[in-house]
C-alpha positions in Angstrom: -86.2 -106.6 -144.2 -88.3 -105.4 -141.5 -85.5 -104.5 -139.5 -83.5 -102.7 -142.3 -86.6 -100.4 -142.6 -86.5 -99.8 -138.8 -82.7 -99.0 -138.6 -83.3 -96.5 -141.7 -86.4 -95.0 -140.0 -83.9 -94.2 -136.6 -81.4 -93.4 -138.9 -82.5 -90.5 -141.1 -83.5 -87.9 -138.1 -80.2 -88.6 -136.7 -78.0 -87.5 -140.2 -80.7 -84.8 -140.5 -79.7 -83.3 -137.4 -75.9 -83.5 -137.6 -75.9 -82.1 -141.3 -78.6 -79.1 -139.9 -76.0 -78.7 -137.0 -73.4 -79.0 -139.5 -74.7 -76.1 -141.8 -75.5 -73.7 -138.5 -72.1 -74.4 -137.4 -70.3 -73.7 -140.7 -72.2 -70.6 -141.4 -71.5 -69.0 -138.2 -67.9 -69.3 -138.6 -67.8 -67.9 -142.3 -69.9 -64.8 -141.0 -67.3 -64.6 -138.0 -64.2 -64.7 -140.0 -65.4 -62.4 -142.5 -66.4 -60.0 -139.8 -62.7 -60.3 -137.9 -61.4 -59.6 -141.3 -63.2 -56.3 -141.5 -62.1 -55.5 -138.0 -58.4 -56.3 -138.8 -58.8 -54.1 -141.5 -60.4 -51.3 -139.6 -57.7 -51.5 -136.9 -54.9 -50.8 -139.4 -56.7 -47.5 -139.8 -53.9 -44.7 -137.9 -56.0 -43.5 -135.2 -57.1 -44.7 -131.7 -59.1 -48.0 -131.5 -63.0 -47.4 -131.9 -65.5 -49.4 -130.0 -66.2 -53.1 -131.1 -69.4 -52.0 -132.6 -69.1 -53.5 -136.5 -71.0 -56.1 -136.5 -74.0 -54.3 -136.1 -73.3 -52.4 -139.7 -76.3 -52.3 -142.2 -75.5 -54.0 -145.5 -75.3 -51.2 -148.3 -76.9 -51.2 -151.9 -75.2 -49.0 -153.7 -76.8 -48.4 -157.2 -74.5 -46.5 -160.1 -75.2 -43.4 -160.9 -78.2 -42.3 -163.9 -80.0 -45.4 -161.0 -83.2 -45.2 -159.4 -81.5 -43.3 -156.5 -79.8 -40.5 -158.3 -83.3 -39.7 -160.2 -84.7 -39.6 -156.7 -82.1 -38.1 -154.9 -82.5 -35.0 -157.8 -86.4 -35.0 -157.2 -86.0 -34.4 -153.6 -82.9 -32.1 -153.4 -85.8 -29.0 -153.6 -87.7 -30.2 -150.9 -84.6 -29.0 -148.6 -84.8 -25.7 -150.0 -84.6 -23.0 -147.1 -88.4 -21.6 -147.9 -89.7 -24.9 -147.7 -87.5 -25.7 -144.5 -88.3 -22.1 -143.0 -92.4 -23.3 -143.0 -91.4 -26.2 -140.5 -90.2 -24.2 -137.8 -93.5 -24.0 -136.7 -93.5 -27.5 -136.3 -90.7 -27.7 -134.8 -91.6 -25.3 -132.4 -95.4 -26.5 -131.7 -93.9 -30.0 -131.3 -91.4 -28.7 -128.6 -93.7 -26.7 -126.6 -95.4 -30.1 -126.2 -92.3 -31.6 -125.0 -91.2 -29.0 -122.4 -94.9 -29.0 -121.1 -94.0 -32.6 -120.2 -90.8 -32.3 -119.2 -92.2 -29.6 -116.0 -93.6 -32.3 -114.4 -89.8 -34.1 -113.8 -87.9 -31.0 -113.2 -88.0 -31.8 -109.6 -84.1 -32.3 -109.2 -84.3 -36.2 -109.4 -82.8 -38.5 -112.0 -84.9 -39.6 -115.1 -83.7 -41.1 -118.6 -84.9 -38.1 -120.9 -84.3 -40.2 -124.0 -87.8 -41.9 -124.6 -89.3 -37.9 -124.3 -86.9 -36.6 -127.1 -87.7 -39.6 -129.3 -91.3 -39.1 -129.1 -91.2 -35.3 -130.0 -88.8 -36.1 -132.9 -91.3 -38.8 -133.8 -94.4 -36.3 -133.7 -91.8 -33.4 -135.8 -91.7 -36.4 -138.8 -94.8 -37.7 -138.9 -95.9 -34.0 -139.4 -93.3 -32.4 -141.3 -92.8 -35.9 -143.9 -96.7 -36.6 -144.4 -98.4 -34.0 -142.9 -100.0 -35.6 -139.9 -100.1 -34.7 -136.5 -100.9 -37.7 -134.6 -100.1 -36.7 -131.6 -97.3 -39.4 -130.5 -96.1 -37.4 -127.5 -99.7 -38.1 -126.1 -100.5 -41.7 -127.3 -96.7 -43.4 -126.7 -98.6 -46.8 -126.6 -100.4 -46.2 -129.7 -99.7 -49.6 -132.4 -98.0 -47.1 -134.7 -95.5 -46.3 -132.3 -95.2 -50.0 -130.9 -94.9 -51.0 -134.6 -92.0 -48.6 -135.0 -89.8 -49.3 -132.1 -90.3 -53.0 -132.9 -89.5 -53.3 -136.3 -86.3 -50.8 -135.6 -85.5 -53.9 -132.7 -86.1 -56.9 -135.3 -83.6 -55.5 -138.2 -81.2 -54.7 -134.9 -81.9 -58.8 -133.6 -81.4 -60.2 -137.0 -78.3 -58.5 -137.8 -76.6 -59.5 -134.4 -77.6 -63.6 -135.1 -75.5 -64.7 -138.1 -77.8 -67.6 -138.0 -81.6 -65.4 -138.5 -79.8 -64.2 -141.5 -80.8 -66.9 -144.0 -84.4 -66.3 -144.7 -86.0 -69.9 -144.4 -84.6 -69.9 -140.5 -85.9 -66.3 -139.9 -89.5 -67.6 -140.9 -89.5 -70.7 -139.6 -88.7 -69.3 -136.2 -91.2 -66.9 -136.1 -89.7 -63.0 -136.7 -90.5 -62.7 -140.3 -94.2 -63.3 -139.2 -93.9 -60.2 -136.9 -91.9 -58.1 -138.7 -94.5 -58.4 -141.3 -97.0 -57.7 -138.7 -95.2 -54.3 -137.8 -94.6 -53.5 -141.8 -98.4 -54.2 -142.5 -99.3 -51.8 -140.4 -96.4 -49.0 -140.8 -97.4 -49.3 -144.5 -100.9 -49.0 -144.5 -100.5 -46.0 -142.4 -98.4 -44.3 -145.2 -100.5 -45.6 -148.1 -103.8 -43.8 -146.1 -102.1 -40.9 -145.9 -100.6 -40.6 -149.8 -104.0 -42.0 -151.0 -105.8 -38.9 -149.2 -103.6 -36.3 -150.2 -103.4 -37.2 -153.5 -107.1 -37.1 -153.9 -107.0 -33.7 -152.2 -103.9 -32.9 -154.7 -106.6 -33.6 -157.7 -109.6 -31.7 -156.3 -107.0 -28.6 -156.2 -106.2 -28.5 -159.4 -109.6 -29.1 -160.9 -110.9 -26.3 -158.5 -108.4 -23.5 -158.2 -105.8 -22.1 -160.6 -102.4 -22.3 -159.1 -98.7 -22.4 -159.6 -95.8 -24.8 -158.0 -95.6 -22.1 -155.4 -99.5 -22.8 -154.2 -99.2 -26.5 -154.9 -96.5 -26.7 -152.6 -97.3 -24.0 -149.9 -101.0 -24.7 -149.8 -100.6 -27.0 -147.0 -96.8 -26.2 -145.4 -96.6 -29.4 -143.3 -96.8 -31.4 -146.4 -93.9 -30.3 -148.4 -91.9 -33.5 -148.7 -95.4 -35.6 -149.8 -96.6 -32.6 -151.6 -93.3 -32.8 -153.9 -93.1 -36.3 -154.5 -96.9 -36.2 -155.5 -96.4 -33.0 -157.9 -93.4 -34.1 -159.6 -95.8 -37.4 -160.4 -98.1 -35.3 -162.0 -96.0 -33.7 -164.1 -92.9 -35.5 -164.8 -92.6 -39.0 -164.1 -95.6 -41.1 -163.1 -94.9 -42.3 -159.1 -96.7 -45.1 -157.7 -98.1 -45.0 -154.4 -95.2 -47.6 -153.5 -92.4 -45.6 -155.0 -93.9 -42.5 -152.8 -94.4 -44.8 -149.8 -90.4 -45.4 -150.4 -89.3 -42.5 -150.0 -92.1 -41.5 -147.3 -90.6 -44.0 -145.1 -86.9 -43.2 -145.5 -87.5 -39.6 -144.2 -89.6 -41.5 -141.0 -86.9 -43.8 -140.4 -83.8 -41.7 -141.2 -85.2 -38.7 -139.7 -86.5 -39.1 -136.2 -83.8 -41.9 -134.5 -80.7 -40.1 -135.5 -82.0 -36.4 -134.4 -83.3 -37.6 -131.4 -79.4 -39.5 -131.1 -78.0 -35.8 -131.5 -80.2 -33.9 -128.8 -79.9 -36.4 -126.2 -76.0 -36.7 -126.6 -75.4 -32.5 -127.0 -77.9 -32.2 -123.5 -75.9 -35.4 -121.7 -72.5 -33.1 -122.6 -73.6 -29.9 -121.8 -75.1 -31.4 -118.4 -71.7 -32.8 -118.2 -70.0 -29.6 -117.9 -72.0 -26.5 -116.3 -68.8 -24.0 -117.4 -70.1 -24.7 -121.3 -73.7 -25.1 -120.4 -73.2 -21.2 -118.3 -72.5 -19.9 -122.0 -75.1 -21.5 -123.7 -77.7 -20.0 -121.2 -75.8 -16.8 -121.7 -76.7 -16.9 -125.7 -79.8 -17.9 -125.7 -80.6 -15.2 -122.6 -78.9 -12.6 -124.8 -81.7 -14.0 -128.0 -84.5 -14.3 -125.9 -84.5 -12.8 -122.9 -87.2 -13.4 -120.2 -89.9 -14.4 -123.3 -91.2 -17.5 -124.4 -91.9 -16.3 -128.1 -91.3 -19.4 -130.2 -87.8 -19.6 -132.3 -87.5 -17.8 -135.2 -84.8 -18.1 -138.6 -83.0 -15.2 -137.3 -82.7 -16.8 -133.7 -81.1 -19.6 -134.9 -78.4 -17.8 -137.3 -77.6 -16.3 -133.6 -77.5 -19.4 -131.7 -73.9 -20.0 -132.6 -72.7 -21.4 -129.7 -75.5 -24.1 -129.3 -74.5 -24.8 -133.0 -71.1 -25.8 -132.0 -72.2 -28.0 -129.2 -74.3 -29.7 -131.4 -71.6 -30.3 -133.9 -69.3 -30.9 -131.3 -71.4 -33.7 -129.8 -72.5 -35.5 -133.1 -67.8 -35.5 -133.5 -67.8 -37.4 -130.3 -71.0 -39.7 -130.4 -72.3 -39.6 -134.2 -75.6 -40.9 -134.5 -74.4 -42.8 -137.4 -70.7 -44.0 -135.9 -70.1 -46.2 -139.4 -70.9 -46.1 -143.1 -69.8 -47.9 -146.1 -69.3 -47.0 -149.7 -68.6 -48.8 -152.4 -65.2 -48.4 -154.5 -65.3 -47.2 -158.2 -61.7 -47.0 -158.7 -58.7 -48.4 -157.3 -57.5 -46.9 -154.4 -54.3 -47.2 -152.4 -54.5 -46.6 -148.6 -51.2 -46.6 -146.4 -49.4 -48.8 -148.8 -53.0 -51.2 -149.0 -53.7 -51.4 -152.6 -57.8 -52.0 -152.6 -59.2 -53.0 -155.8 -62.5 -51.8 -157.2 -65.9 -53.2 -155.5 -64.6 -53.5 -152.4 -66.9 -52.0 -150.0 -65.2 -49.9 -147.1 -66.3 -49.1 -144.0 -65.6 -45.8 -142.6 -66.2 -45.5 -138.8 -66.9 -42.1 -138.2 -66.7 -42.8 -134.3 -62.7 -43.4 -134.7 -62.4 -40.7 -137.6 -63.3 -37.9 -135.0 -60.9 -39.2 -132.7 -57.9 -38.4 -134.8 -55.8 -36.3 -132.4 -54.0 -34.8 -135.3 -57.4 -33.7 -136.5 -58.9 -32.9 -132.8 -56.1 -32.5 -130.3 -57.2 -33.7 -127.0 -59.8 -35.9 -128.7 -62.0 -36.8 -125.8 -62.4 -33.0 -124.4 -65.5 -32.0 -125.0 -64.9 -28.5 -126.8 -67.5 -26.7 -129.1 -65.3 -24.1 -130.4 -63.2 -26.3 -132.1 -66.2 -25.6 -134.5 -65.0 -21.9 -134.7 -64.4 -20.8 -138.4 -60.6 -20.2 -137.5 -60.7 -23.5 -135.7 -62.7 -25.0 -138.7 -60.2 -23.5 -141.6 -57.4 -25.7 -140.4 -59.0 -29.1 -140.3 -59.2 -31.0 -143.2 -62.4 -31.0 -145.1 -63.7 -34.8 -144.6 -61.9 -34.6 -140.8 -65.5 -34.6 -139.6 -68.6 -36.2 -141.8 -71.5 -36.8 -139.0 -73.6 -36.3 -142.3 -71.1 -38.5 -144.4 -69.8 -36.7 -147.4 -69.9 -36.5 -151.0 -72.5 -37.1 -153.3 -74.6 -39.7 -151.1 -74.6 -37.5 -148.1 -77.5 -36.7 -146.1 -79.9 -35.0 -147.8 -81.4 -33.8 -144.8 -78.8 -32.1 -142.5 -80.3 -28.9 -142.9 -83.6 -29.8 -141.8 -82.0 -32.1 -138.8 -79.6 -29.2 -137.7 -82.4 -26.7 -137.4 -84.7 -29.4 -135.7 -81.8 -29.9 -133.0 -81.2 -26.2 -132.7 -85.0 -25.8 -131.8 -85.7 -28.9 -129.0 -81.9 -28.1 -127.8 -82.5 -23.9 -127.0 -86.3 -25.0 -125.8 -85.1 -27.8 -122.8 -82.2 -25.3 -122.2 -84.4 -21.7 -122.2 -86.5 -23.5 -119.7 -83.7 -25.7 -117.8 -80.6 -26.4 -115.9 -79.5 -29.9 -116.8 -77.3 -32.2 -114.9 -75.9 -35.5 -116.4 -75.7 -38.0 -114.1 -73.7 -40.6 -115.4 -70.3 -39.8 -115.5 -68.3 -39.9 -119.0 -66.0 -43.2 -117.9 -69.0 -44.9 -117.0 -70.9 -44.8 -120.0 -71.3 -47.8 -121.7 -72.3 -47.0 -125.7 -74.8 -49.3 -127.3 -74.2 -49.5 -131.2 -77.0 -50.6 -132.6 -79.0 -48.9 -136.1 -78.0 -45.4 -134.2 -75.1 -44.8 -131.4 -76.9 -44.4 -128.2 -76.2 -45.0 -124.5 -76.6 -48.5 -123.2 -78.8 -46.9 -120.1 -80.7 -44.1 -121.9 -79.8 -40.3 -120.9 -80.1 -40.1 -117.3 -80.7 -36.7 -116.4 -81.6 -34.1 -113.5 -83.5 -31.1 -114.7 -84.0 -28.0 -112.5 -86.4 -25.0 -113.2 -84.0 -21.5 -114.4 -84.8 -18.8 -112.0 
């Protein structure tokens, strides 16, 4: 029987590797079927044909309403008030000075990708502005927090693309998991520091001083989104330092990647066309004049115009170019009926692109954003932001933040794009950026 048990021994590793095979093979082509199902689908959208970029999407948890997102969602809606979002201009100035002062050094006239300089400001701008600490990014670009960052923003990007890292068991036993825990070890234990300390400091305030909301909050400015989360678990509902961390982490995440998205594609289509750029040096001359005083609430109600390019970038290039909701009732879309549960993607890329919406889609042309222009669109005809009740809670805060690193490059500046619009290649990854980075010329204004 001797040679039974050798044919079994050769045997088993040979089955074990076809049905492994087997399994790979037959997932793959369930995850690419589904996914040419949701293209089809998109495609029958009217409009022109967006950019092959779905399979990248995020999958969506969406919770019912009276959840654990729509307690939080009503916690944090005050934290966007406009006193609390008028103390962080001062970061957002502070962290732009930094920026220009680096930026001198490469306005020599030759070609640099600007994109890595606006993602570190709007990097340094979170950090302080969501927990209160400057850590100076924009100096220490190699620092482990930033590495971590980048990397674990690269992993969820890698896995999503590989139908076959999906399944848990083959992520570990490859290896990622092991670093993305790495990177989430260390992104974690950074936020948990930082709640731990200020909520000690939150305690020794209120056993030392008497003080309303008002002082709570304002006491230290730079920590208004921690400071809320911390109050409100004081004196409402008890908030672990997880639950904190949570939503910590959702303003880092959310809230550098996509600004920095926005900047870099309003300065690569202003440097694409000097006629519009002319007028935006013209407004913020007209605001500012020869000074480099920092920006001010009033300066940006005037910048109107560098507004409108903003606006009029994020309907070209969205930093989000796709979103998905789910269904709560039946709907009925161009003679589709779609039943309830069905999550839909809305690509926001192609939405903008509706030529009945935006005539001349492709043109470049902030006052389509004028209030006449504005009044004849429909309402959900642009949603950089999304729309409804799950938009962005923070489109305030990123609008002025844009407003404020835009007007500083362009007070200082004369920017010229060098790559040329039909030779961009797009890159869809977690946000919509160019495949290249932002290639750019910058000159010194006279």
């Amino acid at each position: 029987m001797a040679w039974l048990r050798d044919d079994f021994l050769l045997w088993v590793p040979r089955v074990f590797t076809y049905v492994a095979f087997s399994a790979i093979v037959a997932i793959t082509l369930v995850w690419l079927f589904k996914r040419q199902q949701k293209i089809w689908l998109i495609e029958q959208i009217p409009g022109p044909k967006g950019l092959p970029i779905l399979g990248n999407a995020l999958d969506v948890n969406v919770e019912p309403r009276g959840s654990k997102w729509h307690s939080r969602r009503k916690l944090l809606t005050p934290a966007f008030h406009f006193k609390i979002l008028d103390d962080f201009v001062e970061v957002f100035n502070n962290q732009s000075n930094k920026m220009i002062h680096k930026l001198l050094k490469k306005a020599d006239g030759k070609p640099f990708d600007i994109f890595p300089f606006i993602t570190l400001c709007t990097l340094d701008v979170i950090c302080e502005t969501a927990m209160g600490n400057n850590i100076n990014i924009q100096d220490n670009s190699e620092s482990d927090y930033v590495q971590a960052v980048y990397r674990i923003g690269a992993l969820v990007q890698y896995r999503q693309a590989r139908p076959w890292l999906h399944p848990n068991i083959l992520f570990k036993l490859l290896g990622y998991a092991k670093e993305q825990d790495a990177c989430l070890k260390l992104l974690h234990d950074f936020s948990y520091k930082t709640i731990r300390s200020r909520r000690k400091e939150y305690q020794q305030m209120k056993k030392n001083t008497t003080f309303n909301e008002d002082e709570i909050i304002g006491k230290k400015k730079r920590l208004a989104f921690l400071d809320l989360l911390l109050e409100y678990s004081e004196q409402h509902t008890a908030l672990s330092d997880v639950d904190i961390r949570e939503e910590v982490d959702t303003f880092m995440f959310e809230g550098h990647d996509t600004t920095a998205a926005a900047i870099n594609w309003s300065l690569y289509l202003i440097g694409c066309y000097p006629g519009i750029q002319a007028r935006v040096h013209e407004e913020l001359d007209s605001i500012f004049g020869d000074s480099d005083r920092p920006v001010t609430m009033a300066d940006l109600r005037e910048m109107k115009l560098t507004e409108n390019c903003i606006k009029e970038a994020l309907r070209l290039f969205p930093s989000v170019p796709f979103l998905a909701r789910e269904l709560k009732e039946e709907a009925v879309i161009d003679n589709y009926r779609i039943p309830v549960g069905t999550t839909v993607m809305i690509v926001t890329y192609q939405l903008h692109r509706d030529p009945e919406q935006f005539p001349n889609p492709e043109v470049f042309d902030p006052d389509r954003f004028l209030p006449e222009n504005v009044s004849k669109r429909h309402p959900y005809a642009y949603v950089p932001f999304s729309a409804g009740p799950r938009n962005c809670i923070g489109q305030k805060f990123a609008i002025m933040e844009e407003k404020i690193l835009l007007s500083s490059i362009l007070r200082k500046f004369r920017a010229e794009s060098v790559t040329r619009r039909e030779d961009l290649r797009l890159l869809g990854e977690l946000i919509l950026r160019p495949e290249n980075g932002n290639t750019v010329k910058l000159f010194p204004r006279e």
